[in-house]
C-alpha positions in Angstrom: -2.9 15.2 -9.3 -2.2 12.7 -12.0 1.2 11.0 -11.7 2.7 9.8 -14.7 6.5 9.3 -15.4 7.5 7.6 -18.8 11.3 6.8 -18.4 13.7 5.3 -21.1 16.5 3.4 -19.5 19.6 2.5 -22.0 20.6 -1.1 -21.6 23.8 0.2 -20.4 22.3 1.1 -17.2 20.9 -2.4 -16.8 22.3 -5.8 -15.9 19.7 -7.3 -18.6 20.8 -6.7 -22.5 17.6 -4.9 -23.2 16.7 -1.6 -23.3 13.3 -1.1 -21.8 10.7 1.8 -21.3 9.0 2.1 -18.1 5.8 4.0 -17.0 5.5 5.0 -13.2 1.9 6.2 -12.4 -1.1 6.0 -9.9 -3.5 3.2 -10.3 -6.5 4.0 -11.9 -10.3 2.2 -11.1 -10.1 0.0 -14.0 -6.8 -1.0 -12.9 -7.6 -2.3 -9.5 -8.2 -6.1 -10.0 -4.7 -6.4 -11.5 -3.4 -4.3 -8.6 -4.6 -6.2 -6.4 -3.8 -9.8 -7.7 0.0 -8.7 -8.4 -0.3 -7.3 -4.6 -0.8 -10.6 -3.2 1.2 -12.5 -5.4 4.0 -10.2 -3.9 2.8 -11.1 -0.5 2.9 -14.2 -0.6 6.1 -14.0 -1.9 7.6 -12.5 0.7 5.4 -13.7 3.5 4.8 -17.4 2.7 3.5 -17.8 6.5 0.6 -15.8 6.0 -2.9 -17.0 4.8 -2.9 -16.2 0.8 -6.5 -16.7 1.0 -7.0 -13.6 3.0 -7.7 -10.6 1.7 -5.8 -7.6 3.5 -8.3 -4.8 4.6 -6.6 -1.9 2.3 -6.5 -4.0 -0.5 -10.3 -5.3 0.2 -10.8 -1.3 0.3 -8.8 -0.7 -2.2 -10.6 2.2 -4.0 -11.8 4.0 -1.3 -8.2 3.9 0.8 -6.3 4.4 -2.3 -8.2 6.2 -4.7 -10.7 8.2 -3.1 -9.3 8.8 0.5 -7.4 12.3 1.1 -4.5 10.6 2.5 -4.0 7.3 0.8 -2.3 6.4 -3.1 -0.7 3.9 -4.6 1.5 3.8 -7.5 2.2 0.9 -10.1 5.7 0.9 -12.7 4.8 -1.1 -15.6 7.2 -2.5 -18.4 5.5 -3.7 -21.6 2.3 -2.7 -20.2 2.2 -5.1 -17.2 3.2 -4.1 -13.5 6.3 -5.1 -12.5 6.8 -3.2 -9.3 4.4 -1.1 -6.8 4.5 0.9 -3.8 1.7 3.2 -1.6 0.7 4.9 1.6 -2.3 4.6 3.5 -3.4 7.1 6.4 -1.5 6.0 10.0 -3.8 4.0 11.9 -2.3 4.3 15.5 -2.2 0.8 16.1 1.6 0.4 17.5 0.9 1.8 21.0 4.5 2.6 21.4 4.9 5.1 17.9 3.4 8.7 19.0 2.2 10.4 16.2 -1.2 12.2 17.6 -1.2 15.6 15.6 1.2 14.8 13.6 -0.5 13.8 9.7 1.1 10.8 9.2 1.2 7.8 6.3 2.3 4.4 6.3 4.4 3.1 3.9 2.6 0.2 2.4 3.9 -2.9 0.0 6.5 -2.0 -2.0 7.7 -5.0 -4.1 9.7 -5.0 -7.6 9.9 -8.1 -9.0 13.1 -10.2 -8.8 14.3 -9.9 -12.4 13.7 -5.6 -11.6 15.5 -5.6 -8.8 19.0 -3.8 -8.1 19.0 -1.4 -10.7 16.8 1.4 -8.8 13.3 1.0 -9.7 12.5 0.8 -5.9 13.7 4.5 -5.3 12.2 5.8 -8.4 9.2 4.3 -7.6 9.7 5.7 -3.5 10.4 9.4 -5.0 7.6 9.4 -7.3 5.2 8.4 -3.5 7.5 11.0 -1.2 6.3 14.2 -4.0 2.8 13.3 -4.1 3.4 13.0 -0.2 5.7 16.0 0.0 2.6 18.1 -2.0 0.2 16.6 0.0 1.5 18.7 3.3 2.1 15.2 5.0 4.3 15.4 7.8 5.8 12.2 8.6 6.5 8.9 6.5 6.4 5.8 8.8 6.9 2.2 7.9 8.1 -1.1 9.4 10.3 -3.8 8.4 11.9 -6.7 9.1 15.3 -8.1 9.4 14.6 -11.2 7.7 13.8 -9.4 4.2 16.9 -9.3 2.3 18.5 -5.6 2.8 15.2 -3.8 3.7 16.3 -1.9 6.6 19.5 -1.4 4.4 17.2 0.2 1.5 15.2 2.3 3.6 17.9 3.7 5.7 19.5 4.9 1.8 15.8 6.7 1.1 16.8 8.7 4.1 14.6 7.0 6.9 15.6 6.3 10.7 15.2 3.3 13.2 12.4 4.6 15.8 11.4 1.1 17.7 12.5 -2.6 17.4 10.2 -5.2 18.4 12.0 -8.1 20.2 9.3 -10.6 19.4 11.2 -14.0 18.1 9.5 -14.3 15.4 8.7 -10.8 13.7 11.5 -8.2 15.4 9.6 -5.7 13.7 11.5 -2.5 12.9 9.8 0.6 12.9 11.1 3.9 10.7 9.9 7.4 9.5 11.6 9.7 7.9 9.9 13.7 7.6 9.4 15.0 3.9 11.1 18.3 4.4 13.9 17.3 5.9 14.4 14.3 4.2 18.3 13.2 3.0 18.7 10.6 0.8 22.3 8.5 1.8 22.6 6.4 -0.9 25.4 4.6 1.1 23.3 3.8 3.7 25.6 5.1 6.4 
């Protein structure tokens, strides 16, 4: 299934002064290498404490996990024809022994990341709904991610897109927070109560 919105956002709606146009779609072969390079510029970003020089297996993988796999896509928004935010899911690999999904077809939610001058103005969600329907027609079952509480308002955001707190980690340094949410029964609380 070919994803492709094309969305006209007035200025008005923005806390920029232009109006721009932007195009939310799946990544294409011929657009991995610049997929891939604005996915670890975001990581680094936002993890500065992790080697830069390492390639992440997905992303190493990136075609057949996101492109050819029956449970894996990932989606790019671009603005003037260059991405400026991303976001995809990648089949559940089992690895938190304490998160029981056995029978259950599961996907993790995998680097999402709108660039700073994007941000606030609901580009993440767009981006999010435009994943949960290909998910939702997909037949998968549960959405699963993890966070963490030093990332400015993630556990905040998620909680709006209508996922739950399953685990917390206590580890000092990571306190990694796990979530899921289920397609079908999903509720969007945009208050984040």
């Amino acid at each position: 299934m070919k994803l492709a919105q094309h969305l006209y956002y007035p200025a008005s709606s923005f806390t920029r002064s232009i109006a721009m146009t932007l195009t939310i779609q799946e990544v294409t072969r011929a657009e991995i290498p610049e997929t891939i390079d604005f996915a670890m510029r975001a990581r680094a970003e936002v993890f500065p404490m992790l080697d830069a020089s390492v390639l992440p297996a997905d992303l190493a993988a990136f075609e057949q996990v996101y492109l050819n796999g029956d449970r894996g896509k990932f989606l790019t928004a671009r603005h003037d024809g260059k991405i400026i935010a991303a976001v995809g899911y990648l089949p559940f690999d089992h690895r938190f022994p304490q998160l029981d999904y056995t029978g259950r077809d599961t996907v993790e939610i995998v680097r999402l990341y709108v660039m700073p001058q994007f941000r606030g103005d609901g580009l993440a969600s767009r981006l999010c709904e435009a994943l949960w329907a290909h998910a939702e027609a997909s037949g998968i079952e549960v959405l699963y991610l993890h966070t963490h509480p030093f990332l400015p308002g993630a556990i905040r955001f998620w909680e709006k897109q209508g996922f739950t707190v399953t685990d917390v980690e206590t580890d000092p340094v990571w306190n990694t927070t796990h979530m899921e949410c289920v397609p079908g029964e999903r509720q969007r609380n945009p208050e984040g109560e």
